[in-house]
Each structure stands twice: as structure tokens, then as C-alpha cells.
N, C-alpha and C positions, 0 to 999 in steps of 0.2 A: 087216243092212243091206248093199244092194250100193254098193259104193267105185266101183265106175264112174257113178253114178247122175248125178254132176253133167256127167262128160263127157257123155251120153248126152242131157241136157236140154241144154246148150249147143248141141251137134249139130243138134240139133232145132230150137233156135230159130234155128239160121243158117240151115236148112233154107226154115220158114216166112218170114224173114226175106226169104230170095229172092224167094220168091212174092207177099209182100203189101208193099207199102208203107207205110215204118216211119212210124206215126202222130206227130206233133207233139210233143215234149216237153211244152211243155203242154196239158196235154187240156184242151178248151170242150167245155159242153152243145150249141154251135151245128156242132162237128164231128160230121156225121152219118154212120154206116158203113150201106152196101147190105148187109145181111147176106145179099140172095140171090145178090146178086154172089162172096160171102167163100162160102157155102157151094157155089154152082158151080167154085169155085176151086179149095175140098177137094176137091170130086169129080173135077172136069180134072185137074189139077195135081199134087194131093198123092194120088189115087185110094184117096177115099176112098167109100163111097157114101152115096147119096141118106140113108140114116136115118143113118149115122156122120157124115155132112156136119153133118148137123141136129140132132143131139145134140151133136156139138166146139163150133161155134158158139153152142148154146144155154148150153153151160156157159162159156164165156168171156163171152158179152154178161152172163150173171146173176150168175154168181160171181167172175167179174175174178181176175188172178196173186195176188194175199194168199191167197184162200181157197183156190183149188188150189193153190198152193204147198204149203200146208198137206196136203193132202188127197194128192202126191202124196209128201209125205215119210211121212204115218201110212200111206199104200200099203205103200212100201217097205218102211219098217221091218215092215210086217205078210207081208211077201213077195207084196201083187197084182200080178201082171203083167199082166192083163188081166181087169176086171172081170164082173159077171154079166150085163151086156147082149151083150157078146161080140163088141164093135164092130170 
């Protein structure tokens, strides 16, 4: 397991944190996100592209932080760095 892993996610999210406007403490089904907006943003901003755009996005709007939380702690401990789409 990498021991810097939590500095590295914190980093990150202060990162995107600049970029996107921190949603409401309470989440409503009536707050609606532009996702084409969020994923031009990737691409602008965070320079990401067009298909990484669309895949970050995709796994946040479905899988929400519980399940990748999950998903990037069994990474870790498995040692991925960068998965097989190769984003």
C-alpha cells in the first residue's frame, strides 16, 4: 500500500475543488449538474480529453465517492496506477 496515497487524494481534491464549485452540503434531486459543462472543464482546465473527460464524469455521476473510494483503496492495495483504458 502507498502511505502517501491519502496526501495525493487530498491534493487532488483541492485541486478539482478550485475548478468546480463546491456543491451544497445538502444534496436535492432538484440540484441539477451540466455534465457537458463539468466535462469541458476536464478538458479546459484539468486537460483532460475528450474520452478521459467522459469517462471521470461518467464514473462520478454513477458511482458517487463511497464506491470509488472503495475501488481506489482495492487499486492501491493491488498496486494500479493507471488502469486498462489508459486514460
Amino acid at each position: 500500500m502507498t502511505q502517501k496515497t491519502p496526501d495525493t487524494v487530498n491534493l487532488t481534491i483541492q485541486e478539482y475543488a478550485a475548478v468546480f464549485q463546491a456543491p451544497p452540503k445538502k444534496y436535492t434531486e432538484e440540484r441539477l449538474i451540466d455534465w457537458e459543462r463539468v466535462e469541458a472543464k476536464l478538458q479546459n482546465e484539468m486537460e483532460w480529453t475528450q474520452e478521459g473527460a467522459a469517462h471521470i464524469a461518467a464514473l462520478a455521476r454513477e458511482y458517487g465517492a463511497f464506491v470509488l473510494r472503495n475501488a481506489l483503496a482495492l487499486a492501491d492495495v493491488l498496486g494500479i496506477e493507471d488502469g486498462s483504458l489508459g486514460l
